[in-house]
PyMOL commands that place a pseudoatom at each C-alpha (Angstrom):
pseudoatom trace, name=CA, resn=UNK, resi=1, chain=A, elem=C, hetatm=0, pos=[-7.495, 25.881, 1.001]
pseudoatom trace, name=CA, resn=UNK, resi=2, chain=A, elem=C, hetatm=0, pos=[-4.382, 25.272, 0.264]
pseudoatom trace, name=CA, resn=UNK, resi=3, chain=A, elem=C, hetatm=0, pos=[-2.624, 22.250, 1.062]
pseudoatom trace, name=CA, resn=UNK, resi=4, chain=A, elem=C, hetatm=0, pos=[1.322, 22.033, 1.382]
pseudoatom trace, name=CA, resn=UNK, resi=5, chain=A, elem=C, hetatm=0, pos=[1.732, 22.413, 4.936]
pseudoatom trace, name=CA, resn=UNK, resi=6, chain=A, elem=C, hetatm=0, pos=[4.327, 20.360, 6.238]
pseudoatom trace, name=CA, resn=UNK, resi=7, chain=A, elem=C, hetatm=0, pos=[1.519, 18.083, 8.609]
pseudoatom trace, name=CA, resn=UNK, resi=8, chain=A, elem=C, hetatm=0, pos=[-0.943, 17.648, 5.899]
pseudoatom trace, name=CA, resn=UNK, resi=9, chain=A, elem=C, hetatm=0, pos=[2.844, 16.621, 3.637]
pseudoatom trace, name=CA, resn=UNK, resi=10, chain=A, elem=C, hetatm=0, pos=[3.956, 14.015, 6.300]
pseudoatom trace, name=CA, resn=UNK, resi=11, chain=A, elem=C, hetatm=0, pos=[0.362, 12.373, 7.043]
pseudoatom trace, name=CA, resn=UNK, resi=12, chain=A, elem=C, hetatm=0, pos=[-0.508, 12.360, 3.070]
pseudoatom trace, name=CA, resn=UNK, resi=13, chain=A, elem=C, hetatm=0, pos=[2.570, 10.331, 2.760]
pseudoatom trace, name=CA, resn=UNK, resi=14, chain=A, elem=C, hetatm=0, pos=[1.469, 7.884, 5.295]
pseudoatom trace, name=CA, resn=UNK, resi=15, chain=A, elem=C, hetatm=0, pos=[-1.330, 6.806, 2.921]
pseudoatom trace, name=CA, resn=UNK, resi=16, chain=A, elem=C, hetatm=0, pos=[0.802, 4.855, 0.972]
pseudoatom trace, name=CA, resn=UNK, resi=17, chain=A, elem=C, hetatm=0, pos=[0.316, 2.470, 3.802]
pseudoatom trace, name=CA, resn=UNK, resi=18, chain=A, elem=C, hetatm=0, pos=[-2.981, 1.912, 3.103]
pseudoatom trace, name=CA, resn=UNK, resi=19, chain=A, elem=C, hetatm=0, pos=[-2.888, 1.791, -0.352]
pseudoatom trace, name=CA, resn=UNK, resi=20, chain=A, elem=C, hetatm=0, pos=[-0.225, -0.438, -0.322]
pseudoatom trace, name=CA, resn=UNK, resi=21, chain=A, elem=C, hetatm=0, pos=[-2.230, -2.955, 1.706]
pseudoatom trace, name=CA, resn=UNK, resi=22, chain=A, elem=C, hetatm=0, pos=[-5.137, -2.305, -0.365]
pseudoatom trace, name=CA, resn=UNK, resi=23, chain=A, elem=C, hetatm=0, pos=[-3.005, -3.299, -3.575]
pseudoatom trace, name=CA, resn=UNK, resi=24, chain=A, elem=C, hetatm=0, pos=[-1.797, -6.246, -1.958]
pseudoatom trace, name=CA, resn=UNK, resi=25, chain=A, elem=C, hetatm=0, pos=[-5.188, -7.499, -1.842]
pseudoatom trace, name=CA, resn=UNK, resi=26, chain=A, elem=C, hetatm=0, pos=[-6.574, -7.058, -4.356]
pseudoatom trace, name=CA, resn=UNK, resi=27, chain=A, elem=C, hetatm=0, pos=[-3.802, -8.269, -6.259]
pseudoatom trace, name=CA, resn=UNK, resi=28, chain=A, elem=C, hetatm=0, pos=[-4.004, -11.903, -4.366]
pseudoatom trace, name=CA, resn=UNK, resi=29, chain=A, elem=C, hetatm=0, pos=[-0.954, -11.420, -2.331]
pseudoatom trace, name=CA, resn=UNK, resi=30, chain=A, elem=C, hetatm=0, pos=[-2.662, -10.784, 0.812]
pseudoatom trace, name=CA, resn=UNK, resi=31, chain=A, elem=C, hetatm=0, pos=[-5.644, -11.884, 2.472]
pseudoatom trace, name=CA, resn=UNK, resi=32, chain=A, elem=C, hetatm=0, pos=[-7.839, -8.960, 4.199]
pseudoatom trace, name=CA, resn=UNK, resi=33, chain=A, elem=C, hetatm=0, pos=[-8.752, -9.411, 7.766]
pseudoatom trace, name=CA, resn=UNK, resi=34, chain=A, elem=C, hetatm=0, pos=[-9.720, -7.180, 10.374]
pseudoatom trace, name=CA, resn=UNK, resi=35, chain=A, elem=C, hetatm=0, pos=[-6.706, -6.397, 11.736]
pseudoatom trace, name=CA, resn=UNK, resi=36, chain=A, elem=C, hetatm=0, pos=[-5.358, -5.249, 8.396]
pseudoatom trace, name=CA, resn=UNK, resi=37, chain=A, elem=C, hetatm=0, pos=[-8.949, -3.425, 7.616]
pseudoatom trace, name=CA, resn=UNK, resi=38, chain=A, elem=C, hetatm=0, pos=[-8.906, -1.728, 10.768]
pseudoatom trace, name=CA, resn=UNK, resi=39, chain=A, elem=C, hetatm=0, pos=[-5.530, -0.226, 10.044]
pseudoatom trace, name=CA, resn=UNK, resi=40, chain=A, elem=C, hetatm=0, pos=[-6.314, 1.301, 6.838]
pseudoatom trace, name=CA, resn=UNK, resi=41, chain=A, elem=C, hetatm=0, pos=[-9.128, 3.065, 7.862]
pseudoatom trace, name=CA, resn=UNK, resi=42, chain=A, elem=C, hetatm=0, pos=[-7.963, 4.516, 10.893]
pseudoatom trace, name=CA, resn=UNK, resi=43, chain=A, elem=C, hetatm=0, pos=[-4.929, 6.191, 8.821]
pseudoatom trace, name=CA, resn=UNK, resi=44, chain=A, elem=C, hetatm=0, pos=[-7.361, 7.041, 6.129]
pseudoatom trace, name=CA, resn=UNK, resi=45, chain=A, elem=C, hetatm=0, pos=[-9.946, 8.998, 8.437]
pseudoatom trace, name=CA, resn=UNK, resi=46, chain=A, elem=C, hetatm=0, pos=[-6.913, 10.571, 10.303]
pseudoatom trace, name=CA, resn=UNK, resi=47, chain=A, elem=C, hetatm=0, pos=[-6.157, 11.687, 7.015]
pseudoatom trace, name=CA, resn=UNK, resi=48, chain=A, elem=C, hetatm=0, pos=[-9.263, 13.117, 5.638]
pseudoatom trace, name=CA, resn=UNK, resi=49, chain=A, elem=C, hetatm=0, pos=[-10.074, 14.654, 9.568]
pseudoatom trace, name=CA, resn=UNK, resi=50, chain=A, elem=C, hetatm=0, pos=[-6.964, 16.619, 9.297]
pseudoatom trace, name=CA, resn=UNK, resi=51, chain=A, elem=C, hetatm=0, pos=[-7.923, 17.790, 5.605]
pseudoatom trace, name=CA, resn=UNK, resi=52, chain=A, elem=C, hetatm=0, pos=[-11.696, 17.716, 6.093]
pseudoatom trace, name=CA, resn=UNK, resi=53, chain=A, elem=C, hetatm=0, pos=[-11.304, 19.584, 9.355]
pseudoatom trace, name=CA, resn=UNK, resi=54, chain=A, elem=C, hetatm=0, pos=[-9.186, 22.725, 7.706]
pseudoatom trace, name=CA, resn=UNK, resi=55, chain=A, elem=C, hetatm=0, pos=[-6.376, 22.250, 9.758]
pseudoatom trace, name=CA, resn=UNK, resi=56, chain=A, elem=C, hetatm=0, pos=[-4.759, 25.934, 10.139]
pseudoatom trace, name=CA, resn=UNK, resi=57, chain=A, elem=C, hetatm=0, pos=[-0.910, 26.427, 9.639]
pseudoatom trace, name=CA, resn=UNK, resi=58, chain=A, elem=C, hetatm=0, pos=[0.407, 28.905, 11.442]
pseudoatom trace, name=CA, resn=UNK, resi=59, chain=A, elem=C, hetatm=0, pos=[2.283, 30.573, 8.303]
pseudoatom trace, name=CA, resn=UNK, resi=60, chain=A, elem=C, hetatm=0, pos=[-1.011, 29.926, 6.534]
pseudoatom trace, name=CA, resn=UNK, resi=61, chain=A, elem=C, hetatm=0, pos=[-2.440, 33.271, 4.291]
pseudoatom trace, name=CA, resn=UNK, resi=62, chain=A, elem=C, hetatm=0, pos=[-5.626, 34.960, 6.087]
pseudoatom trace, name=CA, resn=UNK, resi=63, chain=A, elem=C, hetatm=0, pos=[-8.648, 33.448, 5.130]
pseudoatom trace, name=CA, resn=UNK, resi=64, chain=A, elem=C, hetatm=0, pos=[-7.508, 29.798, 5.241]
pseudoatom trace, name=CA, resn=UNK, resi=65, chain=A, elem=C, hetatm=0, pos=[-7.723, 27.364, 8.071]
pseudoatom trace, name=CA, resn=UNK, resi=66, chain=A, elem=C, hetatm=0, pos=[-10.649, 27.362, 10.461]
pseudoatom trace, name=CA, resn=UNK, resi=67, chain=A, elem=C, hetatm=0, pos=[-8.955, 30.055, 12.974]
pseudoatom trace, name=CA, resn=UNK, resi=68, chain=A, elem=C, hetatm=0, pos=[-8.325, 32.282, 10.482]
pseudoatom trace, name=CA, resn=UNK, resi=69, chain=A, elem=C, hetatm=0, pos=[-9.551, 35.869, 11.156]
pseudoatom trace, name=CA, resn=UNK, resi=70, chain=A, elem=C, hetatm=0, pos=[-9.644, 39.165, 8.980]
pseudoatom trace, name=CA, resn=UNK, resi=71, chain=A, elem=C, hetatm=0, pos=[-7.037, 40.763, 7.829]
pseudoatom trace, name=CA, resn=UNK, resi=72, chain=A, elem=C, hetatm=0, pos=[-6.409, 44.653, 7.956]
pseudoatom trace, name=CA, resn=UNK, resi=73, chain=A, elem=C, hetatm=0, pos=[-7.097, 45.314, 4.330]
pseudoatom trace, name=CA, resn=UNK, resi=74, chain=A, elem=C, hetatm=0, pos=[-11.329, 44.177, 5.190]
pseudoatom trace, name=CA, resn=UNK, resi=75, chain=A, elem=C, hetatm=0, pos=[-11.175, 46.579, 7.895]
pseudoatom trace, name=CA, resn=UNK, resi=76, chain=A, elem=C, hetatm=0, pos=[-10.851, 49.777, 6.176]
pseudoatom trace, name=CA, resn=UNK, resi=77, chain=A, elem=C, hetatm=0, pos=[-7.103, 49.764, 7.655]
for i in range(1, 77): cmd.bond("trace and resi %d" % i, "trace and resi %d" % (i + 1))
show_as sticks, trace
zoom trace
């Protein structure tokens, strides 16, 4: 599946929040707490949900996403 949609774009970005945070740490400059564990792995599993769960594009080729359906060509069309 390919993955250059424009929502899959915008949320990958927001990782850099996470791994930001997760630099931070374990470079000494911040101290992990829950707070700050919390919020990395909520934006990480909203991340892999939306990738894990084939999130369908509407401009997306047949055969990719999970609503895809068949196109002509397999019907003999």
């Amino acid at each position: 599946m390919l993955l250059s949609s424009p929502l899959v774009a915008t949320v990958g970005l927001s990782l850099s929040i996470p791994l930001a945070l997760a630099s931070d740490v374990l470079r000494g400059r911040a101290r992990l707490n829950g707070s700050l564990l919390l919020g990395m792995m909520l934006v990480s599993s909203g991340f892999l949900a939306l990738v894990g769960g084939g999130a369908h594009h509407p401009s997306a080729p047949h055969g990719q996403g999970r609503h895809a359906t068949p196109s002509c060509e397999h019907r003999g069309h």
